[in-house]
C-alpha positions as CSV (number, residue, x, y, z in Angstrom):
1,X,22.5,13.4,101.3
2,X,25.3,11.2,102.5
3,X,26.6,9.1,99.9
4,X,29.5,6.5,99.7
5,X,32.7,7.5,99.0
6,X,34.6,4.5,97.5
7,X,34.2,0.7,97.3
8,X,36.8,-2.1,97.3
9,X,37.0,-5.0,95.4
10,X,39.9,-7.4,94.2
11,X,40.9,-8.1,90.8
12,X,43.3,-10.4,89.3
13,X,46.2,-9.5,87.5
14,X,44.7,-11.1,83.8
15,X,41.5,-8.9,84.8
16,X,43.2,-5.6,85.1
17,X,45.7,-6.5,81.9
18,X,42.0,-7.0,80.1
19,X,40.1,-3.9,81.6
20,X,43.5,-2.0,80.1
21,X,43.9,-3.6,76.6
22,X,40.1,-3.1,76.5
23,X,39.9,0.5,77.3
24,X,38.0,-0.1,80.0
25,X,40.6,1.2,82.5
26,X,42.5,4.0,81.3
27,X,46.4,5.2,82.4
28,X,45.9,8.8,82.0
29,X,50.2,8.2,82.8
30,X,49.8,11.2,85.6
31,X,53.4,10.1,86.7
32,X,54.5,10.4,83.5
33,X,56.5,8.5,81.9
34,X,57.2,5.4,83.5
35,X,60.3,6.1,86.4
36,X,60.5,3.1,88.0
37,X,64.1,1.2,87.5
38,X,64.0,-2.2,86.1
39,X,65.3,-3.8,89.3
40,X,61.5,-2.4,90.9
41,X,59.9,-4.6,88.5
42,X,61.7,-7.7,89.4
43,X,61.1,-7.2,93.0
44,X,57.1,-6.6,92.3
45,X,56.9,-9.4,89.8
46,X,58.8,-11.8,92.9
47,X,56.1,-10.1,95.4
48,X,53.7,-11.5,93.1
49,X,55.1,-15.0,92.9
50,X,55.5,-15.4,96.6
51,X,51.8,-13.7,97.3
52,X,53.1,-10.9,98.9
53,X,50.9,-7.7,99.3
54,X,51.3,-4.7,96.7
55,X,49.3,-2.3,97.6
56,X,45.7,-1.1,96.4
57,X,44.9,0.5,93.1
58,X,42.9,3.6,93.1
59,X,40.3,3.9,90.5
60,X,38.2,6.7,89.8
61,X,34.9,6.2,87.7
62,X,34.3,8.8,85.4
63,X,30.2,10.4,85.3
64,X,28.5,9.1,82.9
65,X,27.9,12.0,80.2
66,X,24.8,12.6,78.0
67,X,25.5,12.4,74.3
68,X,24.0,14.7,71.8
69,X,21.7,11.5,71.0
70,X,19.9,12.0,74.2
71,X,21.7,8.9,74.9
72,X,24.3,8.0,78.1
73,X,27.6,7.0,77.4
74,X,29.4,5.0,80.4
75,X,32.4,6.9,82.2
76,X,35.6,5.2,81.6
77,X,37.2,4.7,84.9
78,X,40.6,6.3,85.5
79,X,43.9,4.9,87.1
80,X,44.6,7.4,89.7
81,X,47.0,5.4,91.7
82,X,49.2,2.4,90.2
83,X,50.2,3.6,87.1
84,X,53.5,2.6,87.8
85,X,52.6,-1.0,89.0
86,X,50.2,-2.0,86.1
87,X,52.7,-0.4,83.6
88,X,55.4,-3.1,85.0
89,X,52.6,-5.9,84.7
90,X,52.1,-4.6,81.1
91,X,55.9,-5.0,79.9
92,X,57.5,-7.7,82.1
93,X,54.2,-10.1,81.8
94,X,52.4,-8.5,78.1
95,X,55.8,-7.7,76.7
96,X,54.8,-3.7,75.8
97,X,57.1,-1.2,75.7
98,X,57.4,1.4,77.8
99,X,58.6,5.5,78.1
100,X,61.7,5.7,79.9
101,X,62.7,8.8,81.9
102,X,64.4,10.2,78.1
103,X,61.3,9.6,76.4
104,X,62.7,6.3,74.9
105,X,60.8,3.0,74.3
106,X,62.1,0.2,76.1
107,X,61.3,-3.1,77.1
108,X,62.1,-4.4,80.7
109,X,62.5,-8.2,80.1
110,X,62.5,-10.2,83.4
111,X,63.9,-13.6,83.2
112,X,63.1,-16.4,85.5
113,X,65.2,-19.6,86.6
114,X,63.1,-22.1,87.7
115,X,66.3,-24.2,89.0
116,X,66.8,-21.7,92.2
117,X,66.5,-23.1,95.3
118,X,66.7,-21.6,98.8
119,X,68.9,-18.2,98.5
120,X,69.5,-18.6,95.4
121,X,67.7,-15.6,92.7
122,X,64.8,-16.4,91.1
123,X,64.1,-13.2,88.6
124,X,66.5,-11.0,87.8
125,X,66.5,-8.6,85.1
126,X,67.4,-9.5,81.9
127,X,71.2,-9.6,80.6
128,X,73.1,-11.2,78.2
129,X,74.0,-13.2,80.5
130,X,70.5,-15.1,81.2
131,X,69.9,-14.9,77.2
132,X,72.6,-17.5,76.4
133,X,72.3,-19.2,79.8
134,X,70.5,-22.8,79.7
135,X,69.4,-22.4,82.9
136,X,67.1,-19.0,82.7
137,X,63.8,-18.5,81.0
138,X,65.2,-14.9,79.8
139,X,61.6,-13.3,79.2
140,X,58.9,-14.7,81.6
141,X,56.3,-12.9,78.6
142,X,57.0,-15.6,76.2
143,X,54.9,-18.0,79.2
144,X,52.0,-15.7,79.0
145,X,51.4,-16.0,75.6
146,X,47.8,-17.3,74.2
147,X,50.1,-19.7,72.1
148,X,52.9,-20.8,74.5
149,X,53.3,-24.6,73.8
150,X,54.3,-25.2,77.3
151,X,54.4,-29.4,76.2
152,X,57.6,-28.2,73.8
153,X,58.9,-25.9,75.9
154,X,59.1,-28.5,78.9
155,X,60.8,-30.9,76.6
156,X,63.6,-29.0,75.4
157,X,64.3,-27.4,79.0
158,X,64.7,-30.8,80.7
159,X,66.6,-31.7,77.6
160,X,69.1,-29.1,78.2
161,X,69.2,-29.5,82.0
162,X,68.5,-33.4,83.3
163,X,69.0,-31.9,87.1
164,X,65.1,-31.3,86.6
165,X,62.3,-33.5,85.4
166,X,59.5,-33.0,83.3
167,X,56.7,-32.6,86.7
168,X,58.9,-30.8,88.7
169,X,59.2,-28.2,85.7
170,X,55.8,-28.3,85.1
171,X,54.6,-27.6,88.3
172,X,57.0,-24.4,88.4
173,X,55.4,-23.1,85.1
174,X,52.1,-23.6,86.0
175,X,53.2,-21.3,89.4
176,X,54.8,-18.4,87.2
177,X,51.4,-18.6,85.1
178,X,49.6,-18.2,88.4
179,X,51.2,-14.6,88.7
180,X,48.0,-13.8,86.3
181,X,45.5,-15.1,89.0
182,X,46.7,-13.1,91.9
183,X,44.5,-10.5,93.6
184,X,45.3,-7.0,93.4
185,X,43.3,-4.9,95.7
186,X,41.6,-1.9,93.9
187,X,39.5,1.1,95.4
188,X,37.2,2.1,93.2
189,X,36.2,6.2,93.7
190,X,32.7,7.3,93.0
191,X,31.6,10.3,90.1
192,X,30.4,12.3,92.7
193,X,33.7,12.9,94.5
194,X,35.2,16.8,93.4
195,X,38.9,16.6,93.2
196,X,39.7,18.0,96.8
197,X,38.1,14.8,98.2
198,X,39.9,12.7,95.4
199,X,43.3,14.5,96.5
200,X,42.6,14.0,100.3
201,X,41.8,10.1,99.8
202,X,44.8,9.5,98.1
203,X,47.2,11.2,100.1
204,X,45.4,9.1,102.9
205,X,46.2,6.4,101.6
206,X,49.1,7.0,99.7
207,X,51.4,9.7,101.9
208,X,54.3,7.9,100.2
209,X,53.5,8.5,96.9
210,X,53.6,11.8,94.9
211,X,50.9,14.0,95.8
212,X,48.7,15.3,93.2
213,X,47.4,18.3,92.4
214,X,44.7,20.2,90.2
215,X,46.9,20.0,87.1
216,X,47.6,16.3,87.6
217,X,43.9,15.2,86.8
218,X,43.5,17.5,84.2
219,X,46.3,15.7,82.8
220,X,44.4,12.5,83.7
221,X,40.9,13.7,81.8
222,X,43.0,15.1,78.5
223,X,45.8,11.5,78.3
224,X,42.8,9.4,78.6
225,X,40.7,11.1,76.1
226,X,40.4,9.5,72.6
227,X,37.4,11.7,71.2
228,X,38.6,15.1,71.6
229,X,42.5,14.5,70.4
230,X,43.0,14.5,74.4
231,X,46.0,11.8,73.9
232,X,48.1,14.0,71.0
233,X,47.4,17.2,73.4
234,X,48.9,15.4,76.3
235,X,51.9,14.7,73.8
236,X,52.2,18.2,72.9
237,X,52.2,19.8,76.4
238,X,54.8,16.7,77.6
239,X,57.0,17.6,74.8
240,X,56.8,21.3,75.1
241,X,57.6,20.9,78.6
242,X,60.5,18.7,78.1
243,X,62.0,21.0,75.0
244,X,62.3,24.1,77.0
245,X,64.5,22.1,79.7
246,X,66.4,19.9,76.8
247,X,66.4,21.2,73.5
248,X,68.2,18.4,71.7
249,X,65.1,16.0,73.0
250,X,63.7,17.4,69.7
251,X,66.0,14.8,67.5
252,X,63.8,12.2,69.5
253,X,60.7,13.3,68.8
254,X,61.3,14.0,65.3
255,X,62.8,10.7,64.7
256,X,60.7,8.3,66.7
257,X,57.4,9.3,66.9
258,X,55.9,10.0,63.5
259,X,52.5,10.4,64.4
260,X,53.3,13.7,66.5
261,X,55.4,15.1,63.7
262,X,52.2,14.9,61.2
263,X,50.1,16.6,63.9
264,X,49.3,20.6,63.9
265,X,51.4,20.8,67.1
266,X,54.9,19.5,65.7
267,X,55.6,22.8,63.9
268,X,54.4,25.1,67.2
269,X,57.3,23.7,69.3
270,X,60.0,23.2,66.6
271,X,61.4,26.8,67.4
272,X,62.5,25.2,71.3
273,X,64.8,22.7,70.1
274,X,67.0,26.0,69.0
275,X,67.9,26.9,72.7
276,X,66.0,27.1,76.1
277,X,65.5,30.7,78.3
278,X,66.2,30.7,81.9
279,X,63.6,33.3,83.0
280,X,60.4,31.0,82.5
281,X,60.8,27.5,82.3
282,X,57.1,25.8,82.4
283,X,56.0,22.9,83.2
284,X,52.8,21.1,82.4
285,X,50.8,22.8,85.9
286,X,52.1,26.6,84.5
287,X,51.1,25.2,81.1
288,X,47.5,24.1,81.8
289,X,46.9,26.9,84.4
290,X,48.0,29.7,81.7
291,X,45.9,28.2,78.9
292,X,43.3,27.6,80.7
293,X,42.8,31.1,82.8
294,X,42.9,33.3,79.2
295,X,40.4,31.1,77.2
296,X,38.2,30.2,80.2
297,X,38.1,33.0,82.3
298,X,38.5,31.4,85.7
299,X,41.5,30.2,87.6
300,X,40.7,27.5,89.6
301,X,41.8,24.3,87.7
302,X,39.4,22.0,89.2
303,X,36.6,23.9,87.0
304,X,38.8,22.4,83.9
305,X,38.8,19.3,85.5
306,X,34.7,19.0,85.7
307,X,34.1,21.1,82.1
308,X,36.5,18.3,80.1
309,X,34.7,16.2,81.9
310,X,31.4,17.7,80.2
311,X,29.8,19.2,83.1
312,X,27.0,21.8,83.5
313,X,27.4,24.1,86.6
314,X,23.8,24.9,86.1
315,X,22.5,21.4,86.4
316,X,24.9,19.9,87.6
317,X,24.4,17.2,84.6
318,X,27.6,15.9,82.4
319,X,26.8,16.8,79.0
320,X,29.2,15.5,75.5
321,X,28.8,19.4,73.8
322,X,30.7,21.0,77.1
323,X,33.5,18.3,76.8
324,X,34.0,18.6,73.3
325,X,34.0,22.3,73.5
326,X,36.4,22.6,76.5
327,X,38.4,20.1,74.9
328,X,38.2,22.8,71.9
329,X,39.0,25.4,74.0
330,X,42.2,24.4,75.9
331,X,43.6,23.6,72.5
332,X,43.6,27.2,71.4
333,X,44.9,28.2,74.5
334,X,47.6,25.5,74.6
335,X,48.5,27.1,71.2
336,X,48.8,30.1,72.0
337,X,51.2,29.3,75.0
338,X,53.3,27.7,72.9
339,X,53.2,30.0,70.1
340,X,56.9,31.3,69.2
341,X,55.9,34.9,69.1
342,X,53.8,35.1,71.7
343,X,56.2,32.9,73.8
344,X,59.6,35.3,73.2
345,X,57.4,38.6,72.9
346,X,56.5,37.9,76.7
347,X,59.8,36.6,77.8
348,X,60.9,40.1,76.5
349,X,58.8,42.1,78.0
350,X,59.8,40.5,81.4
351,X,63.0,41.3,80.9
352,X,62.4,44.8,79.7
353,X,61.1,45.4,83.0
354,X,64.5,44.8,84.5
355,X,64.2,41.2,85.4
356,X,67.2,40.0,83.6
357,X,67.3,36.2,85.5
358,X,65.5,33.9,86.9
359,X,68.0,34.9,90.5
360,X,65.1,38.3,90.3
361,X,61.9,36.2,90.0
362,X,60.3,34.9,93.1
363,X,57.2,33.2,92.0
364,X,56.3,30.8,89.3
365,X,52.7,31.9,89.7
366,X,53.1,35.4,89.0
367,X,54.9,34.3,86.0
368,X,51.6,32.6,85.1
369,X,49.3,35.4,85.7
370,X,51.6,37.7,84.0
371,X,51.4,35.4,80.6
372,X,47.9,35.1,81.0
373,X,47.8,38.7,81.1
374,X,49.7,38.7,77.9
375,X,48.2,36.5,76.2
376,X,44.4,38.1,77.3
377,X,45.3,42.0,76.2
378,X,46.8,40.6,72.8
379,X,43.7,39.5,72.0
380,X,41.8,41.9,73.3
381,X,40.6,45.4,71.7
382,X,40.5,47.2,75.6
383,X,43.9,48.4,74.6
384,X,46.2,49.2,71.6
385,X,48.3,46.6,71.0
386,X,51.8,48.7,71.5
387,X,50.5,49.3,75.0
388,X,50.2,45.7,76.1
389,X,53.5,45.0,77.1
390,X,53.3,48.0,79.1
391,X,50.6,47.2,81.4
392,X,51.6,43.5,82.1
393,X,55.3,44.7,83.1
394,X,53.5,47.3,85.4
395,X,51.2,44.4,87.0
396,X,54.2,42.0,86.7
397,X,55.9,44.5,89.0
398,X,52.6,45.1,91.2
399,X,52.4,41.7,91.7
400,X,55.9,40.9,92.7
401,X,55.9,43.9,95.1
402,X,52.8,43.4,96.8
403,X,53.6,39.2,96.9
404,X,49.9,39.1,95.2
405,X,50.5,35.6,94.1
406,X,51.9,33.7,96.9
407,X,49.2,33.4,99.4
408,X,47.1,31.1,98.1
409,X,47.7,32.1,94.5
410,X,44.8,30.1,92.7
411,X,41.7,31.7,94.5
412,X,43.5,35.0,94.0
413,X,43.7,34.4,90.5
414,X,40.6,33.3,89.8
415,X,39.1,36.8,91.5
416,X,41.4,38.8,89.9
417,X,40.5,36.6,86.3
418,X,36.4,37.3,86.9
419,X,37.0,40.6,87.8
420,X,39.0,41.8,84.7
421,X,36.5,40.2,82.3
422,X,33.4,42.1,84.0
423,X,35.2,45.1,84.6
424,X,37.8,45.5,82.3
425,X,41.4,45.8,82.4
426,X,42.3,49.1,83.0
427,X,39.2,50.0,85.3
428,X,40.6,47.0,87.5
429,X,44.6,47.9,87.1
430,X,43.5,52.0,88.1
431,X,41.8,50.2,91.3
432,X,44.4,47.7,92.3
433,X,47.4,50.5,92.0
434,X,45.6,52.6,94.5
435,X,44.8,50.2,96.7
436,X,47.8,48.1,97.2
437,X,50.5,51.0,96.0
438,X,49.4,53.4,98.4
439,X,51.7,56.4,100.0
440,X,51.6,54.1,102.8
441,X,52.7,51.1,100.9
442,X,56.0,52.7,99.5
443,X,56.4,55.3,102.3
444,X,56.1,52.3,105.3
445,X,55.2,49.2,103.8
446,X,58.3,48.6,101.4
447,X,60.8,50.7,104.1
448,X,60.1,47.9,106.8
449,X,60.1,45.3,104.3
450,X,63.7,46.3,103.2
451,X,64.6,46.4,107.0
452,X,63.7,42.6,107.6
453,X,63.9,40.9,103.9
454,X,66.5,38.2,102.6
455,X,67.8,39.4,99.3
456,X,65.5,36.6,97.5
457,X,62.2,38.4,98.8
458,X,60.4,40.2,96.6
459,X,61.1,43.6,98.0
460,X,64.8,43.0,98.3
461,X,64.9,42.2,94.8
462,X,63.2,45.2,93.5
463,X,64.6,47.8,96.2
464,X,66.2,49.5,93.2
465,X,62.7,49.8,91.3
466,X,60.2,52.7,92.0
467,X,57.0,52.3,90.8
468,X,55.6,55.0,88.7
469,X,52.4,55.8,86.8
């Protein structure tokens, strides 16, 4: 049955600003944190004076999910697209302050002189300069406000600046205080839609923007999620992710946001801010995927997509107990990825293996696997727990040889994820090793290999290893 994709529909800028402070629309911040320079604000906030177009938002509704009441609970809808715009509405127009690039809270203040004519600037970003100038409104917020007295406010400008009277003043107010009536064009994305028809609209429409992935909406379903603790986990995997790139970020965190440090999660990633290791630096995609593959069982991230988002593969029905379990679930395995021991134990056994720096590792994703492996046998009673670094350094090693994880890495993954959970490890391992590691493989396979590889492919980097039994 051929349904419709998408609808479009206009709303104004007080609208959206409402839908937000309501909860009805939520920023699930998949661009996170906010990266556009103050300078972009001005210019969108003059766009919006003059009328100019900005560009459609892209909204996705959420399913609607079946309590345990037997009851439906309305899907929130989801900023996929114009984070970045709506965020500059929220501080330059609400006053909010925002997450800089450093994870810092700051307000972009736009001021406003409503005595430019011509050429001459209209908004520019606040300085000290416009704060102590009579000219400037230094913060158009303050003419937003429910309780703006705009009959004082006219008074004591035109006080301070005779070149302007009273109507010609008001009339410039009342077409700053317009900027809340313009249309922004918004495309609103049905439930039905899986997230490789999401993807494919939005880099339709957006092939300027950054293209998102798997990982990005999970990040959208977990930062949007307020029943679950979805909003402190999304903290925890930003700030994880930051740490092991910038250790002294700690002293941020520890000092300005509070309500992280009393959460469970504050203590598991204290042991970053002590120094960062070269040889696996995640991000929140290797984050996600690792968690997710060694409490789930599959690979394929879209799955964690539709299970936080409470859905039954059976019936095809979106059901509260699967959310809040999967929302359950990817917090253990977030834990455990971030677990100290687990963390250095596996970093260890990568380099026990040979692979001394990042210069010898070729894939990210085999990185992943190889965790997931880790993480899987240590809390698993196939094998004794002294022989687990053992086997994942011989699959690490596999996998780099053979280039397992490169070619479309996720459905690999996924197979080779099923496939160990029905089989077993070892029965899988004994089966893989004879069919990729052949005579043939090491006797022809790797020779010609060697004969037409850079030094960064995976066979030039492990010509000195021979793998044995």
């Amino acid at each position: 049955m051929q349904y419709e994709k998408y609808s479009v529909t206009q709303y104004s800028v007080n609208t959206i600003l409402g839908y937000i402070e309501g909860g009805d629309i939520a920023i699930p911040e998949i661009q996170r944190p906010f990266v556009w320079r103050p300078k972009l604000v001005r210019d969108f906030i003059d766009s919006l004076y003059n009328g100019y177009p900005t560009g459609y938002l892209i909204i996705w509704q959420n399913p609607n999910v079946k309590l345990k009441s037997g009851k439906e609970s309305i899907g929130k809808k989801i900023l996929i697209d114009g984070q970045q715009r709506v965020t500059a509405l929220m501080t330059s127009i609400l006053g909010q302050s925002v997450l800089n690039e450093d994870y810092e809270e700051k307000t972009i203040r736009i001021a406003f002189n409503p005595l430019a004519v011509d050429a001459e600037e209209r908004f520019a970003v606040q300085t000290p300069a416009h704060v102590n100038s009579k000219h400037w409104i230094p913060d158009i917020s303050i003419v937003f406000k429910n309780d703006f007295d705009s009959f004082s406010f006219i008074e004591e400008y035109c006080q301070n600046n005779p070149d302007i009277t009273r109507s010609e003043l008001n009339k410039i107010i009342t077409s700053l205080q317009a900027i809340k009536n313009c249309q922004l064009g918004a495309i609103i994305l049905v439930p039905q839609l899986d997230i490789v028809e999401v993807t494919d609209i939005f880099v339709r429409i957006n092939s300027q923007g950054k293209r998102l992935n798997e990982a990005d909406f999970a990040m959208s379903k977990i930062a949007a999620d307020e029943r679950y603790g979805g909003d402190m986990l999304r903290k925890a995997i930003d700030y994880f992710c930051h740490l092991a790139v910038e250790p002294s970020f700690y002293n941020s965190i520890s000092t300005k946001d509070i309500e992280f440090m009393n959460s469970e999660f504050a203590s598991q990633i204290k042991w970053l801010k002590d120094g960062k290791e070269s040889i696996y630096i995640p991000d929140y995609n290797d984050m996600l995927r690792v968690s997710f593959m060694h409490k789930f069982g599959r690979g394929k991230l879209g799955d964690l997509v539709s299970l936080l988002s409470g859905r039954n593969f059976e019936t095809r029905a979106y059901e509260e107990g699967i959310a809040e379990n999967s929302f359950s679930m990817l917090k253990s395995g977030v834990l455990n990825f971030m677990n100290e021991h687990n963390f250095n134990s596996f970093i260890l056994t990568i380099k026990s293996a040979g692979f001394i720096s990042e210069k010898l590792t070729n894939s990210q994703m085999t990185l992943d696997f190889a965790y997931t492996l880790y993480l899987m046998l240590s809390n698993s009673t196939e094998i004794p727990k002294n022989d687990v670094k053992y086997y994942v350094q011989k699959w690490y090693i596999l996998s780099t040889l053979t280039s397992r994880y490169i070619t479309s890495p996720e459905s690999v993954m996924d197979r080779d994820i099923r496939t160990i959970n029905s089989k077993g490890f070892i029965p899988f391992f004994k089966e893989t090793e004879e069919a990729v590691l052949s005579d043939t493989f090491w006797n022809v396979g790797l020779v010609q290999a060697l004969e037409t590889s850079t030094i960064n492919s995976p066979s030039g980097k492990l010509c000195l290893f021979r793998y044995s039994g």
